[in-house]
N, CA, C and O of each residue as an XYZ file, in Angstrom:
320
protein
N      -7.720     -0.894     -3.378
C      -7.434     -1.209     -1.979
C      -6.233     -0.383     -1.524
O      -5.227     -0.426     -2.232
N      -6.229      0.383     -0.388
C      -5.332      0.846      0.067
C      -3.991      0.429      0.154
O      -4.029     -0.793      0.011
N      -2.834      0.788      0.310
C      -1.653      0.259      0.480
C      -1.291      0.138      1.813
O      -1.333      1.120      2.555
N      -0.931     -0.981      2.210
C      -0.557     -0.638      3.972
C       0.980     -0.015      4.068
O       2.063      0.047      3.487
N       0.139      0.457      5.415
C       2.036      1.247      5.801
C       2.860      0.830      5.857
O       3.865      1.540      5.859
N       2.982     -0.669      5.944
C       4.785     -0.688      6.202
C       5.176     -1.338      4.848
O       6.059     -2.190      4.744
N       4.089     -0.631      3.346
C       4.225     -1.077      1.788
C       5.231     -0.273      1.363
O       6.109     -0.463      0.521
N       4.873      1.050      2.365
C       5.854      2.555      1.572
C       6.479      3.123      2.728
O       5.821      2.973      3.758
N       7.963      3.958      2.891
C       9.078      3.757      3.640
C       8.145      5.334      4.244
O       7.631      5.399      5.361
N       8.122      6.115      3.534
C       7.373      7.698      4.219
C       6.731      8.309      3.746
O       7.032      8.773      2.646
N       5.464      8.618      4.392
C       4.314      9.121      4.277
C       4.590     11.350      4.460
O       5.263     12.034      5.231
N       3.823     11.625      3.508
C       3.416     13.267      3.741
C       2.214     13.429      4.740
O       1.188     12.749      4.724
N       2.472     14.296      5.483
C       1.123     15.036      6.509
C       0.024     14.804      5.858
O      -0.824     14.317      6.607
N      -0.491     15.004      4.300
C      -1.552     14.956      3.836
C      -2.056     14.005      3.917
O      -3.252     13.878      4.182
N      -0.951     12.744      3.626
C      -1.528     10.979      3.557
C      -1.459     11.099      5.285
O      -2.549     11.408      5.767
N      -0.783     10.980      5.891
C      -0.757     10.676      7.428
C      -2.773     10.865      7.591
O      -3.579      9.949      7.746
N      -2.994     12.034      7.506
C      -4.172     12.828      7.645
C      -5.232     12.055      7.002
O      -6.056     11.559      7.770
N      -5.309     11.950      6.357
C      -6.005     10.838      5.034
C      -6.312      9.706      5.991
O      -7.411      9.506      6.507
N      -5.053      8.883      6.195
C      -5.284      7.262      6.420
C      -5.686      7.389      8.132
O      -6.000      6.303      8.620
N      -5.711      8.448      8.990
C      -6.444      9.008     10.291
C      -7.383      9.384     10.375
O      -7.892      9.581     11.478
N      -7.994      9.638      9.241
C      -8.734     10.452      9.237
C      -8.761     11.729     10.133
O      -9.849     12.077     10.593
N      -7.669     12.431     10.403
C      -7.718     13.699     10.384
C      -7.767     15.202     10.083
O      -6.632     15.050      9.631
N      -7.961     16.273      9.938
C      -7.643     17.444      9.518
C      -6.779     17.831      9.704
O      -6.452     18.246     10.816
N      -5.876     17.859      8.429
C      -3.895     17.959      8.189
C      -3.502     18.939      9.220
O      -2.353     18.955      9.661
N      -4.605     19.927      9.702
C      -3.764     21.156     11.127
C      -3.403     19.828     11.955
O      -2.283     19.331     12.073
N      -4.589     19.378     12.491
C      -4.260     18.556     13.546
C      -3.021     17.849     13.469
O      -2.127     18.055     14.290
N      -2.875     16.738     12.203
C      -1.736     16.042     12.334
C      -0.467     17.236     12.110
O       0.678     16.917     12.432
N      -0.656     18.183     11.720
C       0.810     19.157     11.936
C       1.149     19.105     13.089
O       2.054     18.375     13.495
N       0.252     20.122     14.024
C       0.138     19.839     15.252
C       0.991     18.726     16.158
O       1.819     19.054     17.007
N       0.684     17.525     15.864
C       0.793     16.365     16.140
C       2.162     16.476     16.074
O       3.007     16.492     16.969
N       2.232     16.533     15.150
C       4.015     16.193     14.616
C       4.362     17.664     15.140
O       5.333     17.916     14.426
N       4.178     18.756     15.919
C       5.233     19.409     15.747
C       5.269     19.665     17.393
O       6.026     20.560     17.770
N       4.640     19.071     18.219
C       4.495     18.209     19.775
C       4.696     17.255     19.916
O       4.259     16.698     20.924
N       5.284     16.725     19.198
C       5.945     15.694     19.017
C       4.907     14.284     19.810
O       5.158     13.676     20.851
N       3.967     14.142     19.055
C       2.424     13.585     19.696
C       2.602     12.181     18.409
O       2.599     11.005     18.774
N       2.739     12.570     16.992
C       3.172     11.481     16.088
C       4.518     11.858     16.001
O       4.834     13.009     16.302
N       5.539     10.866     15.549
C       6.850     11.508     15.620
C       7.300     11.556     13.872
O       6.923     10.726     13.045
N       7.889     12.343     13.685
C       8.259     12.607     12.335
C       9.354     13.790     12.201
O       9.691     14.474     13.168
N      10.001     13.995     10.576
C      11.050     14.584     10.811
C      10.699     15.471      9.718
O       9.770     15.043      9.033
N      11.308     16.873      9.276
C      10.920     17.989      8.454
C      12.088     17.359      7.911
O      12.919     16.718      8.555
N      12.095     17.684      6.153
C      12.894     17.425      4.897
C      12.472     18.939      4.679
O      11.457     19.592      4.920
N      14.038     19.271      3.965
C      13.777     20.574      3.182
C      14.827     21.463      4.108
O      15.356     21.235      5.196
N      14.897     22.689      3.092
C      15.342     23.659      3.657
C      14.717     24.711      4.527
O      13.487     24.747      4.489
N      15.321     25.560      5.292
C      14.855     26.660      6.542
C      13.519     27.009      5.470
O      13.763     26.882      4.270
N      11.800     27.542      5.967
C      11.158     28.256      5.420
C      10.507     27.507      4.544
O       9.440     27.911      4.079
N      11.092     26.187      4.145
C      10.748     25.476      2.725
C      10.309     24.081      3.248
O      10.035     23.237      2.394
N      10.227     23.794      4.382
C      10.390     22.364      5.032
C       8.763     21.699      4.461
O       7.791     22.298      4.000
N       9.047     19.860      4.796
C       7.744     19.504      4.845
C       7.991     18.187      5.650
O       9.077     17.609      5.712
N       6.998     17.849      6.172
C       6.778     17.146      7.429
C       6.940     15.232      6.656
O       6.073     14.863      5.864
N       7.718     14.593      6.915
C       7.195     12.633      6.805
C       7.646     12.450      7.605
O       8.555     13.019      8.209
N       6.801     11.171      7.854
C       6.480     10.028      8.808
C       6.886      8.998      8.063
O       6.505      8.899      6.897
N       7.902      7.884      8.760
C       8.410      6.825      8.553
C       7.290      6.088      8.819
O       6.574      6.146      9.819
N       7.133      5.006      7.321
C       5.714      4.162      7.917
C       6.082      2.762      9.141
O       5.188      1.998      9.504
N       7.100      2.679      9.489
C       6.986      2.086     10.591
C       7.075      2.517     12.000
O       6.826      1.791     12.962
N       7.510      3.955     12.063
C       6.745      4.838     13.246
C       5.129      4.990     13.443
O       4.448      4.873     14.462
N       4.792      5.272     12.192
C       3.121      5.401     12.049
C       2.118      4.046     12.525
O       1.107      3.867     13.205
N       3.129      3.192     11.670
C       2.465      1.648     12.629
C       2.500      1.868     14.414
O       1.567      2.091     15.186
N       3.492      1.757     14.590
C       3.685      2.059     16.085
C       2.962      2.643     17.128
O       2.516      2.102     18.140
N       2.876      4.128     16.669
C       2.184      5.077     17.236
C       0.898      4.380     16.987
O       0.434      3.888     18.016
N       0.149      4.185     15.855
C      -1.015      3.970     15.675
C      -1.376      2.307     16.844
O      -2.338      2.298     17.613
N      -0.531      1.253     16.732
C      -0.494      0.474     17.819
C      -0.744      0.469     19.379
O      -1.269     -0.323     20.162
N      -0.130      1.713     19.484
C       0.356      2.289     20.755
C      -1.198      3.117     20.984
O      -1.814      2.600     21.916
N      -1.825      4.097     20.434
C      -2.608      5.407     20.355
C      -3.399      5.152     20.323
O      -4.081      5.441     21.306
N      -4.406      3.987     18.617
C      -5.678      4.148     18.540
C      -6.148      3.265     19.158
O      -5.398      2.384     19.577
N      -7.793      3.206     19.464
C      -8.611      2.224     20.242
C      -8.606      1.273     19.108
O      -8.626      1.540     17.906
N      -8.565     -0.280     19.891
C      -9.307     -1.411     19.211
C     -10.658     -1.566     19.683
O     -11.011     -1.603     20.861
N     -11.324     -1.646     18.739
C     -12.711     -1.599     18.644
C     -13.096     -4.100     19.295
O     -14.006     -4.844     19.661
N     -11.971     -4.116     19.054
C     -12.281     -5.254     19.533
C     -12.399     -5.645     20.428
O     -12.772     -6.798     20.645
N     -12.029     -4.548     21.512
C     -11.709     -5.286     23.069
C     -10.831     -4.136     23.939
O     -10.011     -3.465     23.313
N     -10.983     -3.946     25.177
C      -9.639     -3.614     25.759
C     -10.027     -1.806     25.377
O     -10.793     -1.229     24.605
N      -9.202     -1.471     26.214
C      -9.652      0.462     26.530
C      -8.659      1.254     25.386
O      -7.730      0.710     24.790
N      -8.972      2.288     25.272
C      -8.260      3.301     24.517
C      -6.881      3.168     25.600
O      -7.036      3.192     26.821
N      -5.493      3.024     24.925
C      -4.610      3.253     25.874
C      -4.204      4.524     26.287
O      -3.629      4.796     27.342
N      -4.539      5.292     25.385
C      -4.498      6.862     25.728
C      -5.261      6.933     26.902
O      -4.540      6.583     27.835
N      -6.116      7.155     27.194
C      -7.380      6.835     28.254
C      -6.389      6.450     30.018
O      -6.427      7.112     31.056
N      -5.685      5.282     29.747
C      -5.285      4.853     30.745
C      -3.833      5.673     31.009
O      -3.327      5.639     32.131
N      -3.154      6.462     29.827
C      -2.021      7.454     30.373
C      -2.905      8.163     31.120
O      -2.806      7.990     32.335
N      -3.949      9.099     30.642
C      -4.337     10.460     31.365
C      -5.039     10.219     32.593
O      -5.508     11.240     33.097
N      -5.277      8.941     33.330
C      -5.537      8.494     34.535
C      -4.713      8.939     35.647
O      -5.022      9.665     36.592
N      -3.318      8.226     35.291
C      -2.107      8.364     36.235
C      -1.739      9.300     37.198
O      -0.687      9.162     37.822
């Protein structure tokens, strides 16, 4: 069984990507438009991207559709 996010303090792009099911460009992407928020560790040239798992909750709160009810909230920003 998976571990939930707020089990482990920060996640790598690869897991981010994984538990989104996305393709790791995308979540780079993401994080570097600051679209998921996250911070580079490492030195100039050498860096690598985590996500605090209670940002990831958040965003994911905030971002993905519930399939239970109620609209994509993304959906209702790009209305405005």
């Amino acid at each position: 069984m998976p571990m939930p996010a707020s089990a482990k303090l920060f996640f790598t792009l690869q897991q981010v990507a994984d538990l989104l099911s996305l393709h790791p460009k995308t979540v780079a992407r993401y994080f570097a438009i600051g679209e998921i928020p996250a911070i580079k560790v490492g030195g100039p040239g050498n860096h690598e991207w985590r996500v605090r798992s209670d940002w990831l909750d958040k965003w994911a709160r905030d971002n993905l559709y519930d399939p239970r009810g109620g609209a994509d909230k993304r959906s209702n920003r790009r209305r405005r």
